[in-house]
N, C-alpha and C positions, 0 to 999 in steps of 0.2 A: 421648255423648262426654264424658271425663273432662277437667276444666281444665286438667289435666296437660299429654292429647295435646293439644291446643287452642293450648297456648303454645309447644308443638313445632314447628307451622306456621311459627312465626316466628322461632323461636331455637330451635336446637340446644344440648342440654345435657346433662348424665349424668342421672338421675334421683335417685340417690344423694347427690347434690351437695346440700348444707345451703344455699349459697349464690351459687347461680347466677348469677342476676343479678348480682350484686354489681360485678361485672365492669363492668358497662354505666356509660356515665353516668344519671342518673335521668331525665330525661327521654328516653333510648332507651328503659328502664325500663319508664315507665310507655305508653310510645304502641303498643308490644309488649302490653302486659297487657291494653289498649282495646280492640286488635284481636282478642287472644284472648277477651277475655269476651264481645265483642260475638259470636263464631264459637261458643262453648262457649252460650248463651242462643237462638244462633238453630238451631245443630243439635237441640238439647232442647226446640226449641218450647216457648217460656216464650210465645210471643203477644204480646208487646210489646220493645222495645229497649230494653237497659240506659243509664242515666246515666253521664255520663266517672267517670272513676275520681279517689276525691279525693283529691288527696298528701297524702304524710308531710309533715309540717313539718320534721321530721329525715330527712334522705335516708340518711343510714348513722349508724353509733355511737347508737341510740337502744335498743336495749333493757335495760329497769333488771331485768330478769333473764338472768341467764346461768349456764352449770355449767362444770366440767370434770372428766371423767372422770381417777382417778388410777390409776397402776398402777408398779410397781417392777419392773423387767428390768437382767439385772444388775449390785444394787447400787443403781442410780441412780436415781430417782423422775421418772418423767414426768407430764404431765398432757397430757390432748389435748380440744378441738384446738389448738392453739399457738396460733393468734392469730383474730382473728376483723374485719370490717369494719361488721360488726353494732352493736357492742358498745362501750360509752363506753369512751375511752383510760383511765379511771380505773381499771376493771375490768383489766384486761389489767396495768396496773400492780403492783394488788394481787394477782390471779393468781403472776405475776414474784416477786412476794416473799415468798410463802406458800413457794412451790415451794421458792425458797434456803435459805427453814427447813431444808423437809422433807428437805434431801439436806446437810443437817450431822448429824452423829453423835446428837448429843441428841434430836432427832427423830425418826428411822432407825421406831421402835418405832410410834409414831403412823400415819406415813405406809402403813405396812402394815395398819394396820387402816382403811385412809381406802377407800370407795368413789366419794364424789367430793367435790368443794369447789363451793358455788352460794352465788353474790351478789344479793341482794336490794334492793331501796329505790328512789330516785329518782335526777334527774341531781345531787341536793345531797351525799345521806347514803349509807352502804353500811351490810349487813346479811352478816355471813358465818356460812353454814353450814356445818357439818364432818357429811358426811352416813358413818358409821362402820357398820362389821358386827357387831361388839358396845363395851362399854362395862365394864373392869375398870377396880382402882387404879392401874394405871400407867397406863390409855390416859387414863382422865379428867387423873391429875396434869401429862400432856402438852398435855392439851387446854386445862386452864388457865394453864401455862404459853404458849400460843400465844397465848391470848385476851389477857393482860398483854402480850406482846410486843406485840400489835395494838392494843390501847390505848393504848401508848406511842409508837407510828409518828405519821408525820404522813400515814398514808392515809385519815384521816376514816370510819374503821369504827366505826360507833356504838355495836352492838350484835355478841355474839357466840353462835352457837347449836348443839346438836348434834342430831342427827336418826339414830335407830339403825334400819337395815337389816339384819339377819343375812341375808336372801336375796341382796342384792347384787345388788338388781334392776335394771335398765335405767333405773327411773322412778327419778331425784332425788329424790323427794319423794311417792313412791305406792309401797306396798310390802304386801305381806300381812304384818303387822306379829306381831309374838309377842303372845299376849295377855298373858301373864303379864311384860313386860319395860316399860322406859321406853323411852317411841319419842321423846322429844325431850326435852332438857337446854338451859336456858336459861346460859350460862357470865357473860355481862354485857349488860347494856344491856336498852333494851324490849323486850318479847314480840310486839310489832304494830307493823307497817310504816303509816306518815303517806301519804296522797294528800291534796294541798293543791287545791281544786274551788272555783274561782270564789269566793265569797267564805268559803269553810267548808271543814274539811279533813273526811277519812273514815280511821277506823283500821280496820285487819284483819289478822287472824291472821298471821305470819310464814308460815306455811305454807301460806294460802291464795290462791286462785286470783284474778290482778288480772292488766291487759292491759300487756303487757308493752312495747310502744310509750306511753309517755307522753306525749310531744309531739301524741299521734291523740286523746288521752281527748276535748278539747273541742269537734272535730269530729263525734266518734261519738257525743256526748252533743246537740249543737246541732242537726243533722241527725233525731236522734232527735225531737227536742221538736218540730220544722219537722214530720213525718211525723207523729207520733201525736198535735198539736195539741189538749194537754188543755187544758180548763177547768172551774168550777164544775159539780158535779154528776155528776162521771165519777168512775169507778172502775178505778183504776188496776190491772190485775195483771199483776204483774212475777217468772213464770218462771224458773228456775235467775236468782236475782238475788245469790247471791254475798253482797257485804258490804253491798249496796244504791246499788252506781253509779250505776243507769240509775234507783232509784227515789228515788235523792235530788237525782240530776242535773237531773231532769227532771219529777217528779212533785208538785211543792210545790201546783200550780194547781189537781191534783184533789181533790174533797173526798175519796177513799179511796184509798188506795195499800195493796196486800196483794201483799209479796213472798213466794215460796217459795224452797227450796235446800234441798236434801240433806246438805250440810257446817253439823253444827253448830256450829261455832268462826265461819265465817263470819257464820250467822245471827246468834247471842250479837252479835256486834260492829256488826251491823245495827240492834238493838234499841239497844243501846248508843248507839248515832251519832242515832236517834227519839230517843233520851232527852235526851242533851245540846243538840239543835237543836231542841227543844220542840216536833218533828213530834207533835201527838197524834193523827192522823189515818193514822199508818203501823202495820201490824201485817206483821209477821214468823213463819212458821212455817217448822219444817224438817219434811226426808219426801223418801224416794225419788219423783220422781215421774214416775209410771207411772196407768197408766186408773186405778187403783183410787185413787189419791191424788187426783187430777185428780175424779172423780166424789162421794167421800166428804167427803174434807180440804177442799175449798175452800169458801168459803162460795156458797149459791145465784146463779148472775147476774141482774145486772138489766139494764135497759135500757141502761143507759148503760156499759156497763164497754166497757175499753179492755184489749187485751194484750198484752203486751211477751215474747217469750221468747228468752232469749241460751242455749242449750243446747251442750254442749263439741261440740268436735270431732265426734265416732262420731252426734250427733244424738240425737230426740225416740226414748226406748222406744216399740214398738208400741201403737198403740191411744190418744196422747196425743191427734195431732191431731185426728184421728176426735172424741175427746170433746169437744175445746175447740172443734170448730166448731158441736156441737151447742148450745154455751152462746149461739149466736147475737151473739157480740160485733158492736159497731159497728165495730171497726176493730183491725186484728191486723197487726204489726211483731214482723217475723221474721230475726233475726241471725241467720248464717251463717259460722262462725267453719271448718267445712270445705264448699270448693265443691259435692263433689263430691252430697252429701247432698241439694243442691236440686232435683235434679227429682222424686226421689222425695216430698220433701215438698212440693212443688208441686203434683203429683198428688194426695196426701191433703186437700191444702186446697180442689184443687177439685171433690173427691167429695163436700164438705163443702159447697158452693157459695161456695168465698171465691177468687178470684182475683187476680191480683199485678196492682194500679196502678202501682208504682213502683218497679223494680229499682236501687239503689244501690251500686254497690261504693264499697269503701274501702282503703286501699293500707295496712293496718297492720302489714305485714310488707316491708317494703321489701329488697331483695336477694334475698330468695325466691321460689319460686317459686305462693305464697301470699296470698289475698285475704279480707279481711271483707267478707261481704254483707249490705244491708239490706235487703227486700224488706217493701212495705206490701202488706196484703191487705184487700179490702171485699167484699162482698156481689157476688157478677155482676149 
């Protein structure tokens, strides 16, 4: 059973719908999501009952990422979708007055080259992106003109950036990129977005990948440390670890923390953040990882290692888990950022002999129709 049909049981909705839920009050919300994960866990035979589902601390307006698609019919420049319940009222504001630029004559020339406009940063600061299909003299001297206009506002845009797509692809920010061109243009302001973390802040690439619910980070990191209960003598490995959230959230205790990730801009700003917090015990590698990564790249395990992996959406390439249960870890925390992947990797972990002690959802998408899973794995 898909999570999808699962939450159908209980709510009727389009499937198409970015925002279903939204509708509800939150606690309808979430006592609907309960029922369904509890229905989606017991049809898939997971062999144990999932944990309540833990709230958003923001029940709507909390995502510090958002886009909008632009396009021009006749004449007039639109941007969709119009409005959102997701999304901080500041966002929606700045959207609003971007758009009034782009539909005054001076503009006109920009707007047509725009494939979408995306806001990045926290609930303090914004980050605007002007993601374009190409980049000449007039589209840039437009594009700096916008960025002075935006510096001049009083919408608290910190930074301004451009991001070139010729394919004018669907992904904002993911594009089979020309090799021979400039895929981003920094116009003002920093290059890396600030997460301010308990008592230390973490920088990472403007374009890379961070959880787009902010108000969830300190749950999804506390939760974390509660489940994979490092200490002295453990070895931390921390999987698609991004800019180093979960290994700097949570891995001070162990004596060895070794993150992976594929995105080298992320990695870089990981070592970066070891360097300034005088973590000397973190090391950082990038690399596709796949069996061959996983068996060659990592260093040998030992008794005590601990694993963390947060992999996107689509899930672990063939042949990961398989490998990483062979490393015999003591205890394995497995993030699920899409539902539907877990039984399949459920099965691979207990071919491996590691079984789920602790099923955790997490409500990081509130209004959707969309859950974080935490699932702890040990030895049967």
């Amino acid at each position: 059973m898909l999570f999808q049909n699962a939450l159908q049981q209980f709510f009727s909705f389009d499937s198409v719908e970015q925002e279903p839920l939204a509708k509800l009050s939150y606690d309808e919300e979430v006592e609907i999501k309960n029922k369904a994960f509890a229905l989606f866990c017991k049809e898939n035979h997971f062999g144990i009952k999932p944990e309540s589902i833990v709230k958003s601390p923001k029940e709507r307006h909390y995502r510090t990422t958002s886009k909008r698609r632009v396009s021009v019919l006749s004449g007039k420049v639109q941007i969709s979708p119009q409005e959102s319940e997701l999304e901080p009222e500041e966002h929606l504001v700045c959207y609003q007055w971007i758009l009034n630029k782009l539909n005054t004559p001076s503009f006109r020339l920009l707007a047509r080259s725009l494939n979408w406009i995306i806001i990045r940063g926290s609930y303090l600061y914004r980050t605007v992106i002007f993601n374009v299909d190409h980049l000449d003299a007039n589209v840039v001297r437009k594009l700096k003109q916008m960025a002075k206009a935006l510096q001049e506002s009083s919408l608290k845009v910190t930074a301004a950036h451009v991001y070139v797509d010729p394919s004018r692809s669907d992904y904002y920010l993911e594009s089979n990129r020309p090799k021979d061109s400039l895929a981003f243009k920094q116009l003002y302001g920093p290059r890396e977005l600030t997460l301010k973390l308990f008592d230390f802040s973490l920088r990472y690439p403007v374009t890379g990948f961070s959880q787009i619910n902010e108000s969830q980070i300190p749950n999804l990191l506390n939760h974390a440390k509660r489940l994979l209960s490092l200490k002295k003598g453990d070895r931390l490995l921390d999987l698609y670890c991004g800019y180093g959230l979960f290994a700097f959230g949570i891995g001070k205790e162990a004596s060895e923390v070794i993150g992976a990730e594929w995105e080298g801009p992320s990695v870089e700003s990981a070592k970066a953040s070891a360097k300034f917090l005088k973590r000397f015990h973190y090391k950082f590698i990038s690399g596709k990882i796949d069996e061959s990564f996983v068996e060659r790249v990592l260093p040998k395990p030992i008794e005590n290692e601990i694993i963390l992996l947060d992999p996107p959406r689509k899930g672990c390439l063939p042949g990961v888990i398989e490998t990483l249960a062979k490393r015999n870890p003591k205890r394995v925390l497995h993030i699920f950022c899409g539902t539907d992947e877990i039984p399949l990797a459920l099965q691979e972990w207990k071919s491996g002999g590691y079984f789920p002690k602790e099923i955790l959802p997490l409500d990081l998408f509130p209004g959707t129709a969309h859950i974080e899973t935490m699932i702890l794995l040990d030895k049967g």
